[in-house]
C-alpha positions, 0 to 999 in steps of 0.5 A: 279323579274317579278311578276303578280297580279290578281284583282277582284272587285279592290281585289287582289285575286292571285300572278303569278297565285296562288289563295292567301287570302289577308294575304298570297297575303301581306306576299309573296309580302312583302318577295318578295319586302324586297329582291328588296328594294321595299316600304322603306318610310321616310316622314314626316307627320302630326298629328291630334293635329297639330304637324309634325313627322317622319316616316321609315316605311317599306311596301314592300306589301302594295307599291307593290299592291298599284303600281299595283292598280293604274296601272290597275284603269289607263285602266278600270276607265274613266277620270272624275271618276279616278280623283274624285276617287283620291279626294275621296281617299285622304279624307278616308285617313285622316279621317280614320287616324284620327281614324273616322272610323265609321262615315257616311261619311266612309260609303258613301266614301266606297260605292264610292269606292266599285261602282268604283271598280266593273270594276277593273279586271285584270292582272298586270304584274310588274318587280322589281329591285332594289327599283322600280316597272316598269310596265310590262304590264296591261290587263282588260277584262274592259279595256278602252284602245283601239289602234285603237281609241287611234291612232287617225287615221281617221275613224267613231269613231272619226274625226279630224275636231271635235276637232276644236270646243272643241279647240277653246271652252276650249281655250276661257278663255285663249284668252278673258283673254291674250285680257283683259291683252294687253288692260290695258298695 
């Protein structure tokens, strides 16, 4: 089954075209989901008083748009932010697991998220089968990706040469490190 999800601000607003309020947009892809075998889940956890426990749960939808999420925060958000952003996400989760849901710090994590999300607009393009989601293809009009830099090929944007010195600078530890290790042998 190939399906499209259309994003604005990070919010998926519309299925294969159709404009849908989030309840629908959830309902018709955990339908469309269940008939794929998409979003089976069984984890164990852990619980706010300590104790590990396990879960089965069922989340057709909810895997489904965060696949296609992801998949468009691949092309519109840069390195560094993408990376935090993970940090960020992981530590909402818990709090608001934790049931801490009005605190200052869910205030100050949501307006990250909120500022990340401004460029997250697009179509993804999804084929389901048989319990996967394979990317079919992602488009932005905030995309980041561009083949002609992406290809390294030589040009003003970028020159080879210019690598040199970021290689040999990153890879400085590694060699101070490896000289300090041959000495005490």
């Amino acid at each position: 089954t190939y399906i499209t999800i259309t994003f604005e601000k990070g919010i998926p607003v519309a299925l294969n075209g159709e404009k849908m309020n989030g309840i629908d947009l959830i309902t018709a892809l955990n339908k469309i989901g269940g008939e794929n075998g998409i979003g089976i889940i069984d984890m164990v956890e852990n619980r706010l008083v300590g104790m590990k426990s396990r879960g089965v749960y069922e989340t057709p939808g909810g895997t489904i748009l965060y696949k296609a999420h992801a998949d468009l925060e691949e092309i519109t958000i840069d390195k560094e932010t993408q990376h935090f952003k993970y940090q960020v996400s992981q530590k909402l989760a818990d709090i608001l697991y934790n049931g801490q849901w009005y605190t200052p710090l869910t205030k100050a994590l949501l307006a990250f998220i909120d500022e990340t999300q401004k460029t997250v607009n697009g179509d993804v393009k999804l084929k389901l089968y048989k319990g996967n989601i394979i990317k079919e293809g992602t488009t932005s009009p905030y995309s980041l990706y561009d083949e002609d830099i992406a290809s390294f090929k030589t040009g003003d944007l970028y020159d080879h040469h210019d690598a040199e010195g970021f290689i040999t600078l990153y890879g400085l530890s590694t060699k101070v490190r490896a000289m300090k290790l041959n000495n005490k042998k």
